[in-house]
MITORLO-185936 format. One record per residue: residue number from 1; residue in one letter; x, y, z of N, C-alpha, C in turn. Coordinates in Angstrom, 1 decimal. Each point is the difference from the previous one (the first is absolute). Layout:
N
  resi  resn     n.u     n.v     n.w    ca.u    ca.v    ca.w     c.u     c.v     c.w
   NUM     a       X       Y       Z       X       Y       Z       X       Y       Z
...
END
This chain:
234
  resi  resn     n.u     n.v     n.w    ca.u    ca.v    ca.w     c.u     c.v     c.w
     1     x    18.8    44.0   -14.1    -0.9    -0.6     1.0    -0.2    -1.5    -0.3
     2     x     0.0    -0.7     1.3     0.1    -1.2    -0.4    -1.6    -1.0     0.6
     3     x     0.1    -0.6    -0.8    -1.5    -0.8     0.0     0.1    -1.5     0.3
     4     x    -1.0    -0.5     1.3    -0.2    -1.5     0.3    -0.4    -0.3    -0.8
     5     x     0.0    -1.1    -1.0    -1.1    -0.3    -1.0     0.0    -1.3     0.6
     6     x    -1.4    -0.7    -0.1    -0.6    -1.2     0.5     0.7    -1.4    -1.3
     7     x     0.9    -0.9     0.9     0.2    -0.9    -0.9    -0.9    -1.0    -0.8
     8     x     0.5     0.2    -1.0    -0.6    -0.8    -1.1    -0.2    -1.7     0.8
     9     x    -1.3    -0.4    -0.5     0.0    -1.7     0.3     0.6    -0.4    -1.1
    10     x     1.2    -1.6     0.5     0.1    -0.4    -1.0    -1.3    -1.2     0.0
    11     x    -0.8    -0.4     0.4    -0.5    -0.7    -0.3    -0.8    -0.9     1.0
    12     x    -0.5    -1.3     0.1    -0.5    -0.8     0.8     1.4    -0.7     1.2
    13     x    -0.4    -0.6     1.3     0.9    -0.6     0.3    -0.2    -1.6    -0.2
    14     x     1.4    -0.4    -0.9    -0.5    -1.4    -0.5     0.3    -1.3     0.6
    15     x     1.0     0.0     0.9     0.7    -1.0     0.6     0.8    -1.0    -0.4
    16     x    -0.3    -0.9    -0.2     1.0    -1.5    -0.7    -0.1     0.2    -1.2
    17     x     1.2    -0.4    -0.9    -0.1     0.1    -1.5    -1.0    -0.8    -0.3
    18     x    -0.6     0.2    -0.8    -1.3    -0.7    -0.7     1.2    -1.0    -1.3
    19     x    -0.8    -1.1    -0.4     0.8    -1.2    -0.4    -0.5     0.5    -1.4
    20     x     0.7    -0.1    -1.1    -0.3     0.2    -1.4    -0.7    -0.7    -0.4
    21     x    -1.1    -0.2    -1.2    -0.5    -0.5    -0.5    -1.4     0.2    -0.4
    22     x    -0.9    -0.5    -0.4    -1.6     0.5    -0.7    -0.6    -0.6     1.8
    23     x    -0.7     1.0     0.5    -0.9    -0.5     0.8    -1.4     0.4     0.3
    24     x    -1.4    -0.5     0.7    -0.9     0.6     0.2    -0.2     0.8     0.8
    25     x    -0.2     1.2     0.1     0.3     1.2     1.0    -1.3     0.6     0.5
    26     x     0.0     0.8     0.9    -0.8     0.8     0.4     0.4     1.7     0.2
    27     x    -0.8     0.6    -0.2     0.3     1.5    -0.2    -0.4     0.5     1.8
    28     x     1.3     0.2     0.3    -0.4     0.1     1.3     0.1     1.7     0.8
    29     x    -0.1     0.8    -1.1    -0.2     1.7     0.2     1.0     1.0    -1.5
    30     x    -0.7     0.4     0.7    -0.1     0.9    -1.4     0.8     2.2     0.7
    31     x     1.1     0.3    -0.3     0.4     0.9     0.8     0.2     1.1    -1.5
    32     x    -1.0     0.8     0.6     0.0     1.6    -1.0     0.7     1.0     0.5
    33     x     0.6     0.9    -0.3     1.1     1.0     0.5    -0.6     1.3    -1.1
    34     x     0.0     1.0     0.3    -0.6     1.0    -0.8     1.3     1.3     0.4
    35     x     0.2     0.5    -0.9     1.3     1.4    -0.1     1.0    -0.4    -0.1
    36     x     0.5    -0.8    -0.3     1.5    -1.0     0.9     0.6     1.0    -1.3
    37     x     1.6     0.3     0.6     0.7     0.9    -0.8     1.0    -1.5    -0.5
    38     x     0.4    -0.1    -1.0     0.6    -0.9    -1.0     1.0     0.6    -1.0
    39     x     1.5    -0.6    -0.2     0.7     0.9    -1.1    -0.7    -0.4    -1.7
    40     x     0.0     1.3    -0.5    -0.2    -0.6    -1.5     0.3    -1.2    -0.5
    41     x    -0.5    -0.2    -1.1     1.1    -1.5    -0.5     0.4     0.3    -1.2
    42     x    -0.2     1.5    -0.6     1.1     0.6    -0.9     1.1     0.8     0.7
    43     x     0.1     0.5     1.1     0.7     0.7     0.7    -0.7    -0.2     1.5
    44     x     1.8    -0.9     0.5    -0.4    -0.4     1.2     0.4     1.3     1.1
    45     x     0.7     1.0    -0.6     0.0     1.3     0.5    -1.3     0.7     0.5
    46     x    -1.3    -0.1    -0.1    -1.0     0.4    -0.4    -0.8    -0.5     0.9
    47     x    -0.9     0.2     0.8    -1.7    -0.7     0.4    -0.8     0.4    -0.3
    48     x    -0.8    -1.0    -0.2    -1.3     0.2    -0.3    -1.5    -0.4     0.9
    49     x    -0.9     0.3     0.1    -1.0    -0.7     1.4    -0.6    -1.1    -0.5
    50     x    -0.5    -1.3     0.3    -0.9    -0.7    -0.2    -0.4    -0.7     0.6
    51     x    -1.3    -0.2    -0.3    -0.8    -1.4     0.7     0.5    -1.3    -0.3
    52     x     0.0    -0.6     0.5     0.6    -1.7    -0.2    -1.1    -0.6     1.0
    53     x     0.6    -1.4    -0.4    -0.7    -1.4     1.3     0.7    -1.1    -0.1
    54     x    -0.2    -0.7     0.3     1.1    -1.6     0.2    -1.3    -0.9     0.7
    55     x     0.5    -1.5    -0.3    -0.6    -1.0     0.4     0.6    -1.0     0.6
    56     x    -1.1    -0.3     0.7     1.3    -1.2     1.4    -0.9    -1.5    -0.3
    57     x     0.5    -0.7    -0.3    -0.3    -1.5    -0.1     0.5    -1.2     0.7
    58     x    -0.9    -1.1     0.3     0.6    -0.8     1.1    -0.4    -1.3    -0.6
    59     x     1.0    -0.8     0.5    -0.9    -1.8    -0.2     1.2    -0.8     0.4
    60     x    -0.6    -1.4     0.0     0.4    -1.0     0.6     1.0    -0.6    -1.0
    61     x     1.4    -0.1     0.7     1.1    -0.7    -0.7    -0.3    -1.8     0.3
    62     x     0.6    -0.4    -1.0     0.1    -1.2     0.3     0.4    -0.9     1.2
    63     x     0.6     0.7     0.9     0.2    -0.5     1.2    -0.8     0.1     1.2
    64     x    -0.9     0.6    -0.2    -1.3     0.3     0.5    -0.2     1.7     1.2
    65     x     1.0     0.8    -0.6     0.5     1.2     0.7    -0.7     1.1    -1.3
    66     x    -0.4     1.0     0.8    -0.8     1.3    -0.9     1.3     0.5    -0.3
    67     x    -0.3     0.7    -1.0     1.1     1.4    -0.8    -1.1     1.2    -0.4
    68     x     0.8     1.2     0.1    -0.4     0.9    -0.7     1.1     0.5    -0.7
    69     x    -0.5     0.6    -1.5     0.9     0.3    -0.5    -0.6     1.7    -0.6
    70     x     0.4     0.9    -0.3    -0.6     1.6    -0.4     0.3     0.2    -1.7
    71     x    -1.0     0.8    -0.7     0.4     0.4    -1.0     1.1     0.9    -0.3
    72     x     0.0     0.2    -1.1     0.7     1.1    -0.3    -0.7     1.4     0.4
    73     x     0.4     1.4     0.1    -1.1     1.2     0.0    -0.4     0.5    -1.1
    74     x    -1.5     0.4    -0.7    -0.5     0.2    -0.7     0.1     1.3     0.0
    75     x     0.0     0.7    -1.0    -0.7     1.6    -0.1    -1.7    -0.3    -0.1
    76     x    -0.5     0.7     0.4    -1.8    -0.4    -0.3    -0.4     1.0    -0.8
    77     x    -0.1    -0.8    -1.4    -0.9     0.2    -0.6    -0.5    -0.7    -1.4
    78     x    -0.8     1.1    -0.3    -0.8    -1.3    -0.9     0.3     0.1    -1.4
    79     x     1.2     0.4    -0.4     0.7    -0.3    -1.3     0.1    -1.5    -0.5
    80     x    -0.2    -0.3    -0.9    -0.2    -1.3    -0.4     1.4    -0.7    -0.3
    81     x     1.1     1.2    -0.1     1.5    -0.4    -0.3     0.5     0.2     1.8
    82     x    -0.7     0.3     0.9     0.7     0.2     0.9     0.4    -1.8     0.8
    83     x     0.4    -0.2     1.0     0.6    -1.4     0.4    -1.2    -0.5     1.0
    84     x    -1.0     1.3     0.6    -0.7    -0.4     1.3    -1.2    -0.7    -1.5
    85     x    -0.5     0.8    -0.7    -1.0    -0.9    -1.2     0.4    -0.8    -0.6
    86     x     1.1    -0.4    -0.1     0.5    -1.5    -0.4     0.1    -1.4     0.8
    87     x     0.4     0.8     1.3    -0.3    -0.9     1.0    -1.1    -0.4     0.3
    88     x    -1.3     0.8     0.0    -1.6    -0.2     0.5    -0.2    -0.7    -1.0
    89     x     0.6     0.2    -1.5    -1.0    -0.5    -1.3     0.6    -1.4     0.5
    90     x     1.4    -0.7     0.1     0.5    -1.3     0.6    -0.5    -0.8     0.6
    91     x    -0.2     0.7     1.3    -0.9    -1.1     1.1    -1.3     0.7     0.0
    92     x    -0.6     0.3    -0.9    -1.5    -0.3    -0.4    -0.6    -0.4    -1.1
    93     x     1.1    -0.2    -0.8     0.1    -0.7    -1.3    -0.9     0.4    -1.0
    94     x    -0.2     1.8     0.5    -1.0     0.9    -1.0     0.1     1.6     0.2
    95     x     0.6     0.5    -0.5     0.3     1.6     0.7    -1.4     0.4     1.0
    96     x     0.7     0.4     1.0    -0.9     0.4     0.9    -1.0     1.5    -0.5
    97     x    -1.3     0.3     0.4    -0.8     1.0    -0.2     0.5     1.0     0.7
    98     x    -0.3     1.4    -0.8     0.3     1.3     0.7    -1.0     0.3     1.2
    99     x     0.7     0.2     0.8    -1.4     0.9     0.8     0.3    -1.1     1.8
   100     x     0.3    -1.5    -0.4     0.2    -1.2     0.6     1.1     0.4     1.3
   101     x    -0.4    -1.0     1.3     1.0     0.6     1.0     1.0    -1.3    -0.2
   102     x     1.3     0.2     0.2     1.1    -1.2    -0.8    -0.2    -0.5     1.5
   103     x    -0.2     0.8     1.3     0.2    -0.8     1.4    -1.0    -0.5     0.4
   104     x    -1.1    -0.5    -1.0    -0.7    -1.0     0.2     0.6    -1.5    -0.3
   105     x     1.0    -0.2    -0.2     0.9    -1.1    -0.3     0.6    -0.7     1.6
   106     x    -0.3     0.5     0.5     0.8     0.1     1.2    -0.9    -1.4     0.6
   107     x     1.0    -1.0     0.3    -0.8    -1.8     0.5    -0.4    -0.7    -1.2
   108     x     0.4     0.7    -1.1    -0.7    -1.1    -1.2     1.7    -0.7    -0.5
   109     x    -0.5    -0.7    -0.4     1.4    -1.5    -0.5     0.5     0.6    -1.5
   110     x     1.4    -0.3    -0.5     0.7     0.1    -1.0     1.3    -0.7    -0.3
   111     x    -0.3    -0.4    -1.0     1.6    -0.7    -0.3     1.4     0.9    -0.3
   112     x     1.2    -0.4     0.5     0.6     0.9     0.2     1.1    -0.4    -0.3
   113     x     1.4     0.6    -0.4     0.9    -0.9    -0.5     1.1     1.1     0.8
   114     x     1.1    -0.9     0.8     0.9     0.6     0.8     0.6    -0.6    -0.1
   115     x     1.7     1.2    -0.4     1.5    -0.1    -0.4     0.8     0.6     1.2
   116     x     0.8    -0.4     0.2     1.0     0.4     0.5     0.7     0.9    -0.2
   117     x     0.8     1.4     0.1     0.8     0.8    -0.2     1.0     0.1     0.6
   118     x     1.2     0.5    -0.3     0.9     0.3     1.3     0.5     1.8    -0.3
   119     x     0.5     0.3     1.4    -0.1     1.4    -0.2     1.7     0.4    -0.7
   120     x     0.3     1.2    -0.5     1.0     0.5    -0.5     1.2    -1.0     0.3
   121     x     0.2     0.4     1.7     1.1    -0.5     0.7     0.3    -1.8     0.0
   122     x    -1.4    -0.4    -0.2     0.3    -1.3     0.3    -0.3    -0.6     1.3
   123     x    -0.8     0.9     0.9    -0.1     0.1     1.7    -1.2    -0.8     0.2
   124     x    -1.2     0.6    -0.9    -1.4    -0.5     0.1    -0.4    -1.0    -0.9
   125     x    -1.3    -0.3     0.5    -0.6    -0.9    -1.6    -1.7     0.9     0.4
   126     x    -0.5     0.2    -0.7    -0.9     0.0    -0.2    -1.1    -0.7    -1.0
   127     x    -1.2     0.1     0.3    -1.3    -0.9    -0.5    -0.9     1.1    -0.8
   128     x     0.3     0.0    -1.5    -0.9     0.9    -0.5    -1.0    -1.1    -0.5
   129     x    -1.4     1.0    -0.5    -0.6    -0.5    -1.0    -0.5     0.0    -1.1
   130     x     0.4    -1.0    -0.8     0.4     0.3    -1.2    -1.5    -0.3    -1.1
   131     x    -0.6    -0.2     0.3    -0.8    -0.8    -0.6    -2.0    -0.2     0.7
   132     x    -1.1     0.5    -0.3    -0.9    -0.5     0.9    -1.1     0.2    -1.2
   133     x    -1.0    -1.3     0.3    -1.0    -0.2    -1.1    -1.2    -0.8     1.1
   134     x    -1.3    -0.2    -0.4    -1.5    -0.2     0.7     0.1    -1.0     0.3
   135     x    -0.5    -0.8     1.5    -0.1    -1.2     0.2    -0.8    -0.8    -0.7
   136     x     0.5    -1.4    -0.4    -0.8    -0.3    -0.8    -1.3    -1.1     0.3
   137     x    -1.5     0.0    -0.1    -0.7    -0.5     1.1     0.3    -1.1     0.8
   138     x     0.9    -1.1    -0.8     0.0    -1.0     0.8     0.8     0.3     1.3
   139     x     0.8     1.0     0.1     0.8     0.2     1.1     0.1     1.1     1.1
   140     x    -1.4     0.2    -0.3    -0.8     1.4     0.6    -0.4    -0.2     1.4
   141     x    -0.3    -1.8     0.4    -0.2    -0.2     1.2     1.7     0.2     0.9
   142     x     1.2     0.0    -0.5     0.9    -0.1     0.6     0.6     1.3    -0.3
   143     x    -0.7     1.2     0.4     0.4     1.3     0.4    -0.2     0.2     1.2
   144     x     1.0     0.3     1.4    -0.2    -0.2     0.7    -0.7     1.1     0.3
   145     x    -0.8     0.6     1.4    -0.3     0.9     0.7     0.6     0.5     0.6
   146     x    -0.8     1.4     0.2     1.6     1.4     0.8     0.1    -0.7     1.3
   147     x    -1.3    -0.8     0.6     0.0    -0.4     1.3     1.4    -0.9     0.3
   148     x     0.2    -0.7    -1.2     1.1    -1.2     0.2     0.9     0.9     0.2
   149     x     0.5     1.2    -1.0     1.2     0.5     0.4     0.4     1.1     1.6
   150     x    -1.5     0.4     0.5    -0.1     0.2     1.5     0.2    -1.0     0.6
   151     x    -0.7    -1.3     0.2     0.6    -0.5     1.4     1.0    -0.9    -0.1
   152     x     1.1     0.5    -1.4     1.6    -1.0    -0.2     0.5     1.6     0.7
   153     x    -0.2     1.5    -0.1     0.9     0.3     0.3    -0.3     0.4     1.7
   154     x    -1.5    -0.1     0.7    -0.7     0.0     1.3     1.3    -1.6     0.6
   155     x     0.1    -1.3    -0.2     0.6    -0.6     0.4     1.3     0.3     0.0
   156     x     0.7     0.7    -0.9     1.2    -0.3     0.7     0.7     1.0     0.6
   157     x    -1.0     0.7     0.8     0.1     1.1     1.3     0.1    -0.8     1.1
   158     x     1.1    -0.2     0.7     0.1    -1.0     1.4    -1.3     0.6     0.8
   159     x    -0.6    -1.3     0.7    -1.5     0.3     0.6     1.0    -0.1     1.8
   160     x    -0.9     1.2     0.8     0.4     0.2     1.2    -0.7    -1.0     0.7
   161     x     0.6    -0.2     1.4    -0.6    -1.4     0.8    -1.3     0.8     0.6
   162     x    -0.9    -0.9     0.4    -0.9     0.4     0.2     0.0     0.8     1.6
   163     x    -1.0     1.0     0.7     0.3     0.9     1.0    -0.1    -1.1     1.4
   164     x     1.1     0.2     0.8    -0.2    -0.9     1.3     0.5    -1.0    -0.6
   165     x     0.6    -1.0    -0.5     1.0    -0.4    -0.6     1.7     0.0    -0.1
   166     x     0.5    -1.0     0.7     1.5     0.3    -0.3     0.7    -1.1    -1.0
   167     x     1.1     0.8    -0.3     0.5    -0.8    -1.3     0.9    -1.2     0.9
   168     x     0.1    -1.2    -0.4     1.2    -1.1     0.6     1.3     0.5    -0.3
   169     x     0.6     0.0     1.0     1.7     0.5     0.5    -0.1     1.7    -0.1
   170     x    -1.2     0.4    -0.1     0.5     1.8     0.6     0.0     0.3     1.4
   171     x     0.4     1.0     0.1     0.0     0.3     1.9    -1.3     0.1     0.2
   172     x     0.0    -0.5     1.4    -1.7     0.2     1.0    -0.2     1.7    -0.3
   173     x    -1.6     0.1     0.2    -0.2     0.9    -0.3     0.2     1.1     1.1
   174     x     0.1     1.1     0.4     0.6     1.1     0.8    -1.4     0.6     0.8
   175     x    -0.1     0.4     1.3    -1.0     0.1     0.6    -0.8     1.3    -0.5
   176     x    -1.5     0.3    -0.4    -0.4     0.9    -0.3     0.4     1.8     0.1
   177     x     0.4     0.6    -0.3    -0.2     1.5     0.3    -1.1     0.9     0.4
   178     x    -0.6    -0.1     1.5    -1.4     0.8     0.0     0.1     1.7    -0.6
   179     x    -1.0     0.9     0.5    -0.1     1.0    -1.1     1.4     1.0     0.8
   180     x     0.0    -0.3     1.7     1.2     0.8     0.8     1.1    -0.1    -0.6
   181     x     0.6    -0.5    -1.2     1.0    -0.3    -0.3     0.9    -1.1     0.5
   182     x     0.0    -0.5     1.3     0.8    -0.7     0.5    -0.7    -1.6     0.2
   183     x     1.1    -1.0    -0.5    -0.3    -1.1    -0.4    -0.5    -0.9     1.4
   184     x    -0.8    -0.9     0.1    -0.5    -0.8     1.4     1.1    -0.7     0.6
   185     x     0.3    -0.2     0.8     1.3    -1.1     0.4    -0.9    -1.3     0.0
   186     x     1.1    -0.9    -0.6    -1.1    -1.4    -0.2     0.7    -0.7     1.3
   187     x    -1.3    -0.6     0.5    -0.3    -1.0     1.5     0.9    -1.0     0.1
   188     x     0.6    -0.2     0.9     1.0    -1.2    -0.3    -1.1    -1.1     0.9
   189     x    -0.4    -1.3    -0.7    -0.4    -1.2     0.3     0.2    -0.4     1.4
   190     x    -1.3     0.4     1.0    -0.3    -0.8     0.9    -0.1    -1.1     0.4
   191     x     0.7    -0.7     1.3     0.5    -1.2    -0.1    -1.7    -0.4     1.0
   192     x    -0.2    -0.9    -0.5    -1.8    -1.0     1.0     0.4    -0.7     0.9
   193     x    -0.1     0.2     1.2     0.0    -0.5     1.1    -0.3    -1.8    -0.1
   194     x     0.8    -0.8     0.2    -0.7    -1.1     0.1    -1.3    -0.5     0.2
   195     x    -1.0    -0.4    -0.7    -1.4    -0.6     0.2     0.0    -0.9     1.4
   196     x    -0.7     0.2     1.0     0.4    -1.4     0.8    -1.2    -0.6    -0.1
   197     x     0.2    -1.7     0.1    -0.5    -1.1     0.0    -0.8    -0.1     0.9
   198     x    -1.2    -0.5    -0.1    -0.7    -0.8     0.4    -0.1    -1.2     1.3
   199     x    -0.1     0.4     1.4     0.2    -1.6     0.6    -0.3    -1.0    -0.6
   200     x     0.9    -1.1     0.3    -0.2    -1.3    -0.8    -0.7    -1.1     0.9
   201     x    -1.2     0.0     0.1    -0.7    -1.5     0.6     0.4    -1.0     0.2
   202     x     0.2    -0.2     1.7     0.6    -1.1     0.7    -0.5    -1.2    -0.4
   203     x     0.7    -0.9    -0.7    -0.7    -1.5     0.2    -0.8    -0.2     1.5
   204     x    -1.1    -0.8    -0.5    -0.6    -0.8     1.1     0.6    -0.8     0.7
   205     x    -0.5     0.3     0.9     1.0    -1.0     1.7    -0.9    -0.9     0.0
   206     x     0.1    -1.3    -0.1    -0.8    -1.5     0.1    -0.5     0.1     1.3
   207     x     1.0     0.1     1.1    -0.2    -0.2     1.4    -1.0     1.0     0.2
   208     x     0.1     1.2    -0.4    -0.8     0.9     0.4    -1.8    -0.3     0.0
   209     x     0.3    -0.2    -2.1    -1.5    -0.6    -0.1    -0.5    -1.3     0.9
   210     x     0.4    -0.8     0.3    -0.2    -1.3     0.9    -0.5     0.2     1.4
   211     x     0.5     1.6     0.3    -0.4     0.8     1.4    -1.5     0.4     0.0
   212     x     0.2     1.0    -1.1    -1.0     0.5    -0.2    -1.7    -1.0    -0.6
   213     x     0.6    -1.1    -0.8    -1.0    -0.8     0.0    -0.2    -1.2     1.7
   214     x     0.5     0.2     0.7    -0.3    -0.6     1.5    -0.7     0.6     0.6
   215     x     0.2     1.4    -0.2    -0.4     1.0     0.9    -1.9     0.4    -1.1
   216     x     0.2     0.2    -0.4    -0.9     0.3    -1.3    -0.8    -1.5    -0.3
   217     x    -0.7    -0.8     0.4     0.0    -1.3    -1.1    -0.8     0.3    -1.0
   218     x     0.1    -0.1    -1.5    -1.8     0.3    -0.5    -0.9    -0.9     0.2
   219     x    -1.2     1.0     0.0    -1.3    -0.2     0.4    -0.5    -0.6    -1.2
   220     x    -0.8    -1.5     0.6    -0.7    -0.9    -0.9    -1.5     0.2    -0.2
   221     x    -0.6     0.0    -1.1    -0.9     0.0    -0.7    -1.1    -0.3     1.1
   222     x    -1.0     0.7     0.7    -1.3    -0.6     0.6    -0.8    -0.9    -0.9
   223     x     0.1    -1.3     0.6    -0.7    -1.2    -0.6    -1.7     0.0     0.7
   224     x    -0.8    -0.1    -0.6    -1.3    -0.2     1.1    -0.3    -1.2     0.1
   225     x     0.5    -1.2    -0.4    -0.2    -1.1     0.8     1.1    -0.2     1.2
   226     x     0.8     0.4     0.0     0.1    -0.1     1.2     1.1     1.4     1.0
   227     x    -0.8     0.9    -0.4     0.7     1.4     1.0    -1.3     0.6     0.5
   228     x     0.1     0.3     1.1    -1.3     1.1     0.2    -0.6     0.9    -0.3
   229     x    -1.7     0.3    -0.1    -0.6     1.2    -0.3     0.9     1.1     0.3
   230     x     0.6     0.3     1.0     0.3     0.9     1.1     0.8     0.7    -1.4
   231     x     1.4    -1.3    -0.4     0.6     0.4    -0.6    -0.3     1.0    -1.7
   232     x    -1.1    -0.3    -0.4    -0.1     0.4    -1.6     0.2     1.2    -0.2
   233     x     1.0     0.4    -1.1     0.2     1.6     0.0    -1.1     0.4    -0.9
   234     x    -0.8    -0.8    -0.5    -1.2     0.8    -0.7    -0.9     1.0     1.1
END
C-alpha cells in the first residue's frame, strides 16, 4: 500500500546570497516543525521522528540591500550537549532558562557570522551560519526593525496604475461591457455645424447724418431773458 506523505520543509525562502562576513542581524521568524520523520545519524537506513526548528535572519549589507540568511535545523531540546543549547547559550551569552519560549527571540538583534559554502557538485554556494553572539550595547540602536524588512520586500512588488488611469504608449482603452454581455458601439464624432456670425455694423453715412441733423435741428436751451413764458418747459 502506498502512502502520500507530506513533504518535508527544507526551510525558509531566502533569496540573494547573503554576503559573508560578521553582521548585525535581526531574527526575523522563528519555524518549529513537530513529528518530522528524519534518517538516523547512526544508520541512515532507519527513521526516526523529531521536533526540530530553524531560524531566519535578515540585515543590511553594505550596499544598502537587506539579506536573509537561515540557520541550520535544530533538534529541540534542552540537552546542554545538544547544538539548539549551544546556540541559545551563544547569542545570549548565558544558557538560556528551562521552562523559557526560545520564539520570543523573534525581532530581537544578534551578531552573526556568515560563510559561504558550496554544494557537492560545485553548482551552488550557499550562506551558512557559522558563528552568533549578543549585540553589544553600543550597537543595539542599529538593529534594524521587522518593519524595515516589510516595506524593502512591500516595494519591490511592481505597484499597479492607479483605477481610470492609462499607462503612456498602451492601447486606448476598449468600450465598457454592460451586464447583456454585448459591448456598446462607440459614437463616431459629430461634425458642428458652422457657428454663424453676427451682422457686422454699417459704418455711418456722413451724408446721411447731415440729413438727418437738417431735418432734426437740436433744440436750444430756453433762455428767460430772452424766450417766452409761453415757452418754459417747467
Amino acid at each position: 500500500m502506498a502512502k502520500l506523505n507530506q513533504p518535508e520543509s527544507g526551510g525558509f525562502e531566502i533569496g540573494d546570497l547573503a554576503p559573508s562576513g560578521t553582521h548585525i542581524a535581526t531574527c526575523l521568524d522563528i519555524q518549529d516543525q513537530f513529528g518530522v520523520e528524519r534518517p538516523k545519524f547512526e544508520n541512515h537506513n532507519e527513521k526516526e521522528t523529531l521536533d526540530v526548528t530553524r531560524f531566519l535572519f535578515g540585515f543590511r549589507g553594505q550596499d544598502g540591500r537587506t539579506y536573509r540568511v537561515q540557520s541550520f535545523e535544530f533538534r529541540i531540546s534542552g540537552s546542554p550537549k545538544s547544538n539548539l543549547f549551544k546556540f541559545l547559550t551563544s547569542w545570549l551569552g548565558s544558557p538560556p532558562k528551562y521552562g523559557w519560549d526560545y520564539c520570543e527571540l523573534k525581532g530581537q538583534g544578534a551578531m552573526i557570522t556568515v560563510a559561504h559554502k558550496q554544494s557537492r557538485d560545485g553548482s551552488k554556494t550557499y550562506a551558512n551560519i557559522v558563528g552568533i553572539s549578543p549585540v553589544i550595547d553600543q550597537l543595539k540602536t542599529q538593529v534594524l526593525p521587522l518593519e524595515a524588512f516589510a516595506q524593502a520586500l512591500a516595494s519591490a512588488q511592481p505597484q499597479a496604475p492607479a483605477p481610470g488611469t492609462q499607462i503612456s504608449g498602451s492601447a486606448p482603452q476598449q468600450p465598457q461591457t454592460p451586464a447583456g454581455g454585448y459591448p456598446q458601439p462607440t459614437m463616431p464624432p459629430q461634425s458642428q455645424p458652422p457657428a454663424q456670425q453676427a451682422p457686422q455694423a454699417s459704418p455711418p453715412n456722413p451724408s446721411a447724418s447731415s440729413a438727418n441733423s437738417a431735418v432734426n435741428p437740436p433744440q436750444q436751451a430756453w433762455n428767460p431773458a430772452t424766450d417766452s413764458q409761453m415757452d418754459c418747459p417747467f
